[in-house]
C-alpha positions, 0 to 999 in steps of 0.5 A: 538345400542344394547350391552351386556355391556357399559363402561364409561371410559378408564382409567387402570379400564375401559379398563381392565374391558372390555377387561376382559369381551370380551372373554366371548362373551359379546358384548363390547362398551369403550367410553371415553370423550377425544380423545386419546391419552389424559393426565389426572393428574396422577403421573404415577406410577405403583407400583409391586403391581398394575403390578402383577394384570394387566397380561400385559408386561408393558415394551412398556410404560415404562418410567423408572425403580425404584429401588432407593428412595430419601427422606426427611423430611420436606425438610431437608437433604435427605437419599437414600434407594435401592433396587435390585429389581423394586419397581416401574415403571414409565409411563405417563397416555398418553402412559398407557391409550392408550395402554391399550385401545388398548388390550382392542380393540384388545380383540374384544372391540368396543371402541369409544373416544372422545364422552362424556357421556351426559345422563343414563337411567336405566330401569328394563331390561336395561340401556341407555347411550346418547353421543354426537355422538348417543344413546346405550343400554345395559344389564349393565353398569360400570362406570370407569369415575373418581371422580364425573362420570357421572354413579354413579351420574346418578344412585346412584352408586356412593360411600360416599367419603372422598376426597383429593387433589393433586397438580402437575405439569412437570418439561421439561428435553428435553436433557434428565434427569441428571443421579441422577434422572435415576431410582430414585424417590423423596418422601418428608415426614412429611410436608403436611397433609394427604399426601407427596410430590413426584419427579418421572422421566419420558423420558423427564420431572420430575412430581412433586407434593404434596398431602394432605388432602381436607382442605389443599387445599389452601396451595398446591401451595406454597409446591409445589413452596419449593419442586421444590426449595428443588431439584434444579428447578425453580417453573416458569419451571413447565408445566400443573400445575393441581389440582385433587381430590382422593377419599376414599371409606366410608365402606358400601356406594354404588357402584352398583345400580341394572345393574349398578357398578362403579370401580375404582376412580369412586367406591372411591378405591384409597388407602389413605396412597399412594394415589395410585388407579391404583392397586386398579383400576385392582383389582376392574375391575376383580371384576366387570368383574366377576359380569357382566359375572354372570349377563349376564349369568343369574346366579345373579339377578344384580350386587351386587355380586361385592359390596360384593366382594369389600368389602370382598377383598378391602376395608379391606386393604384400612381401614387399609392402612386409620389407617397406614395413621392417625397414620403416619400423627400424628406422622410422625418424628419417622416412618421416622427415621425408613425409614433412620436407620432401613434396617428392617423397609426399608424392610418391606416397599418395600415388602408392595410396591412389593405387598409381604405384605398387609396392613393387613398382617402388622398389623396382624404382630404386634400381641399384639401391633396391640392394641395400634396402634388401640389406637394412631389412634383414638387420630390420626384421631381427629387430620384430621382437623383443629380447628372448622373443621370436618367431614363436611370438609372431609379429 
């Protein structure tokens, strides 16, 4: 069968990139490996910033409303940080995927779960998918698949990544989550390199993870065991412990290949300081859903408007959220001093959260101090990997 557009992948980018092309005309096919619902390893948090891109009331999947933050540093003694305002909603990937999935459909997208991508073609006017379940044709063909998707490896879409990994698992409350935890998630600062440790309530169950940088790998398990321990709960207890890898975008590399893109995680747009790639994940689906649209319409010869879009109005944040990354994690005891005794800095953090302050619009506010953070941060990125390692070993 014969389509204007395929996209491979549901995820927030795949569903939201073809329910944005739908209304244009364009004839639509969804597929996704797994039958829904299905889970995928994902701390489920939406941030305002990613709501705001989405223009969907979110609500229906909505599992619990952040407003307050505990923290700690390593472990240590915690201190609570509120907010009036949600910094954050909380949902599962199950539940998000799914309803997603369904605007998507219900905006005249064919969608087709449970049928896994197997092979793609591209020839000069036209692209071929084969699944498990039949064969497909189209003008243009996005890929939402995920770190090491079958498109971008298939067609040479696929970015230059620095990789890192995650460890996380469930912690079950079927009687319902104890009040300390009711609008209140969990951040564990300081300990881990490249990354953090998080608690985020669900319904149910707590999702309690760690992540850091790729060579750190082999340690996981053992910070996820002390910050279960640090919160009161056994290690034994958790559910689905999983592992993932993030990928970060290296400037310049490729996501697009003639009729064919990636967004998403599948483009490696996955923000290194948070290492969230939900707003990211939106924000590039509209991207794409321009390029495609033009394309379709004849008025570009491919899809490389939307690289260039990318790089003019992503990835400059995601460089800079790399640099606010390098220097946090070369000196984490200060910034975190900050989050506990200044309600300035405090403020200033839940408006990047909120999406009121970009990470550039931060370093633009340092004004002449913006120079020695370039500085620390040259010194900070030699301190990624440890002694021998390098960029053969990416963080």
């Amino acid at each position: 069968m014969h389509y204007d557009a395929i996209v491979v992948g549901a995820g927030p980018a795949g569903s939201t990139l073809a329910r944005r092309l739908a209304p244009s005309g364009a004839r639509v096919l969804l597929l996704d490996r797994s039958a829904f619902p299905r889970d995928k390893p994902c701390g489920g948090g939406v941030t305002l910033r990613a709501a705001s891109r989405l223009d969907l009331d979110l609500s229906s999947v909505t599992e619990q409303t952040i407003f307050d933050v505990r923290l700690t540093y390593r472990l240590g003694r915690a201190f609570r940080r509120h907010y009036p305002q949600p910094l954050a909603y909380m949902t599962q990937r199950c539940r998000l995927d799914v309803f997603l999935a369904e605007q998507a459909a219900a905006a005249g997208v064919e969608f087709h779960d449970g049928e896994p991508v197997r092979a793609v073609e591209v020839s000069a006017h036209r692209v071929a998918v084969r699944t498990e379940k039949g064969a497909y044709t189209a003008r243009a063909l996005a890929g939402a698949d995920g770190v090491n998707g079958i498109v971008g490896r298939s067609t040479g879409a696929a970015p230059r990544a620095n990789l890192a990994v995650a460890l996380e698992g469930n912690a079950p409350y079927p009687q319902g989550l104890p009040q300390r935890w009711q609008e209140t998630l969990a951040l564990n600062l300081g300990g881990l390199p490249g990354g953090y440790g998080w608690v985020f309530p669900k319904d149910d169950h707590l999702n309690v993870g760690v992540g850091a940088w790729r060579w750190f790998a082999p340690n996981l398990r053992g910070h996820l065991a002390a910050l279960c321990r640090r919160y009161g709960f056994s290690p034994e207890a958790l559910r689905d412990v999983r592992g993932h890898h993030l990928a970060v975008r290296r400037p310049d590399s490729p996501i697009v290949s003639g009729p064919v893109l990636t967004v998403g995680d599948a483009a490696g747009l996955v923000d290194p300081l948070s290492g969230e790639g939900i707003g990211t994940a939106i924000q590039s689906a509209g991207l794409a859903a321009r390029a495609i649209e033009a394309y379709l319409a004849e008025r570009a010869a491919d899809l490389s408007p939307y690289q260039t879009a990318v790089d003019e109005l992503i990835m400059p944040e995601l460089i800079a959220s790399r640099k606010l990354q390098d220097v946090f994690h070369y000196t984490p005891a200060p910034y975190t001093f900050a989050l506990q005794h200044s309600r300035r800095f405090w403020r200033l953090v839940y408006r990047i959260i909120r999406g009121e302050v970009t990470y550039t619009g931060f370093l633009e506010m340092l004004g002449p101090l913006r120079l020695l953070v370039d500085a620390w941060e040259v010194v900070a990125r030699k301190s990624r990997y440890p002694r021998g390692g390098g960029p053969g070993t990416p963080a």
